[in-house]
C-alpha positions, 0 to 999 in steps of 0.5 A: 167449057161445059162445065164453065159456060153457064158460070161465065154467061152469068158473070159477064150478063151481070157486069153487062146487063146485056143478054147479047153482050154477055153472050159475046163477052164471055165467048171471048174471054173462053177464046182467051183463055184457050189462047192463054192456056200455057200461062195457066198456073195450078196455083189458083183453081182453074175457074177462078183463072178463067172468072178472072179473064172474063171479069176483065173482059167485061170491064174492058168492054165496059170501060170502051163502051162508056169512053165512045158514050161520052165521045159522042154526047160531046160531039153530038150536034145535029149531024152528029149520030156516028159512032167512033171510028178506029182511023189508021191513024188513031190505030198506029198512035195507039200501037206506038204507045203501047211500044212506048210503056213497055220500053218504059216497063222495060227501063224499070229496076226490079223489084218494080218490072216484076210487080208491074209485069205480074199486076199489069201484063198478067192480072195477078191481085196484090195477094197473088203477087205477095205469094209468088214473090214471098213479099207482103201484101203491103210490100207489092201496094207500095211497089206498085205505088213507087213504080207508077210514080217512076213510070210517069216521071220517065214518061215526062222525061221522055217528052 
């Protein structure tokens, strides 16, 4: 962690802009990684494993806090200051959608749950994937193409 911290500090500052933020974010992601030690492979140096889960934590964090800016710029009103609230509801809507894509996943042929998996459920770049699946580059872009494609389709189905 000493080696890192400082690394990891400054990836998530310049993502964030935020000193605070940075701060926190990147004990996140140190946090993540540990829990996520047992995925590590040594096929990819350790640092740009660990970069990796920071970067993503970071646009995670990036991503939801923009998304609450723009709930509140359109319910801002008069009385209208509050930030969203995480309702039970809202929680176990989220959770059941999530259920939903995995099965969804799950229904998919391969190669195309492999190349999901691979890029959705463990971060890999299209290079990572081609090295580990010995297909070109080109290939995984495409199956991941035609797999979204099937996801969305077996989606509206499903409605």
């Amino acid at each position: 962690m000493k080696e890192y911290q400082s690394k990891v500090y400054h990836v998530c500052l310049k993502i964030t802009r935020e000193e605070e933020s940075a701060k926190e974010l990147a004990h996140v992601s140190f946090t993540k990684a540990f829990y996520a030690l047992s995925s590590y492979r040594e096929e990819a140096a350790f640092g740009t494993w660990l970069y990796r889960i920071a970067v993503r934590t970071c646009l995670d964090w990036r991503k939801a806090n923009q998304r609450e800016w723009r709930h509140r710029e359109v319910a801002a009103g008069p009385a209208s200051n509050q930030a969203t609230v995480e309702t039970p509801e809202k929680l176990l809507l989220d959770q059941e959608m999530k259920s939903e894509l995995m099965q969804l996943v799950k229904e998919l042929k391969e190669p195309y749950k492999s190349v999901v998996y691979l890029y959705f459920f463990r971060g890999l770049s299209y290079r990572e994937i081609a090295e580990q699946t010995g297909a070109a580059e080109k290939t995984i872009e495409s199956q991941l193409y035609r797999a979204k494609k099937i996801l969305r389709k077996n989606k509206e189905r499903l409605r």
